[in-house]
C-alpha positions as semicolon CSV with decimal commas, in nm:
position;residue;x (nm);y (nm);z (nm)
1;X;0,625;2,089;0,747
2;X;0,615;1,778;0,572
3;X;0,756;1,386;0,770
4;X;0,862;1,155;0,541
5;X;0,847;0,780;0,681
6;X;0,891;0,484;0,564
7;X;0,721;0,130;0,603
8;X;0,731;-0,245;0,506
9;X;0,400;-0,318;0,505
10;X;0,293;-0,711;0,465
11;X;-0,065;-0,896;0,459
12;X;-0,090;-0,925;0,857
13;X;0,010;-0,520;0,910
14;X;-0,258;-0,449;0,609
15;X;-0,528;-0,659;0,836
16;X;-0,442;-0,487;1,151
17;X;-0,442;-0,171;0,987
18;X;-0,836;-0,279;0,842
19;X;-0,929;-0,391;1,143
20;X;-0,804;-0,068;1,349
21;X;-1,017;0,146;1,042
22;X;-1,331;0,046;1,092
23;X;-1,330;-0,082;1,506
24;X;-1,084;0,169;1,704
25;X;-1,271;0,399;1,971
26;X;-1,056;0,671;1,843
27;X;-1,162;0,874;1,567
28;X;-0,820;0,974;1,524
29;X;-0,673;0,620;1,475
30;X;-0,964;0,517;1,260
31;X;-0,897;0,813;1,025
32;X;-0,511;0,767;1,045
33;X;-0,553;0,379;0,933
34;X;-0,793;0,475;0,681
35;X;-0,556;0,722;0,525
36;X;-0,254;0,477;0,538
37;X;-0,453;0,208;0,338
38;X;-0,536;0,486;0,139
39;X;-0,170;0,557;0,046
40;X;-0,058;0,169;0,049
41;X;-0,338;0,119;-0,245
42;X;-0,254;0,380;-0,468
43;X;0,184;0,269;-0,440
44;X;0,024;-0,087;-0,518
45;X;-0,155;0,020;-0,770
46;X;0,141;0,223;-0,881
47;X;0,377;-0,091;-0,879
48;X;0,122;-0,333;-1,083
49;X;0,115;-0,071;-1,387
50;X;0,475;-0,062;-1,394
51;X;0,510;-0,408;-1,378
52;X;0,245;-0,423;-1,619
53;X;0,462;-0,175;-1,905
54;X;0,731;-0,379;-1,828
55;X;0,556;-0,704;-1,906
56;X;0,434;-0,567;-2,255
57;X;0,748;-0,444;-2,343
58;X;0,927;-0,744;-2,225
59;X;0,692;-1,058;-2,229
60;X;0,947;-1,301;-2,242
61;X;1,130;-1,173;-1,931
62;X;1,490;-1,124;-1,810
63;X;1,716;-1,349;-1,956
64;X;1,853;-1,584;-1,708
C-alpha cells in the first residue's frame, strides 16, 4: 500500500523537523523526521539541478 502526501515545507518546519531528529524520546519520531529530511534534501537537490539546466540553457533569463 503506498500514501501519497503532500507538504509545504519552509525554514522553521525544516528546524522543527531537525530538532525532533536528533532530541524526541521516541525512536519512532526520531526515525520518521530523519526520513522526511531525508526526502526534502534529495526534491531540493532535485529542484537546484533543474534550475541549474535551465540556467545554462537560458543564462539571460525569461524575457520580461
Amino acid at each position: 500500500m503506498e500514501i501519497a502526501v503532500k507538504l509545504d515545507i519552509d525554514e522553521k518546519t525544516i528546524s522543527q523537523l531537525s530538532a525532533e531528529s536528533e532530541s524526541n524520546a521516541s525512536m519512532f519520531v526520531r526515525i520518521f523526521c530523519s526520513e522526511l529530511l531525508q526526502k526534502i534534501s534529495l526534491e531540493t537537490k532535485e529542484i537546484y539541478e533543474t534550475v541549474k539546466k535551465i540556467n545554462i540553457e537560458n543564462p539571460y533569463g525569461f524575457p520580461q
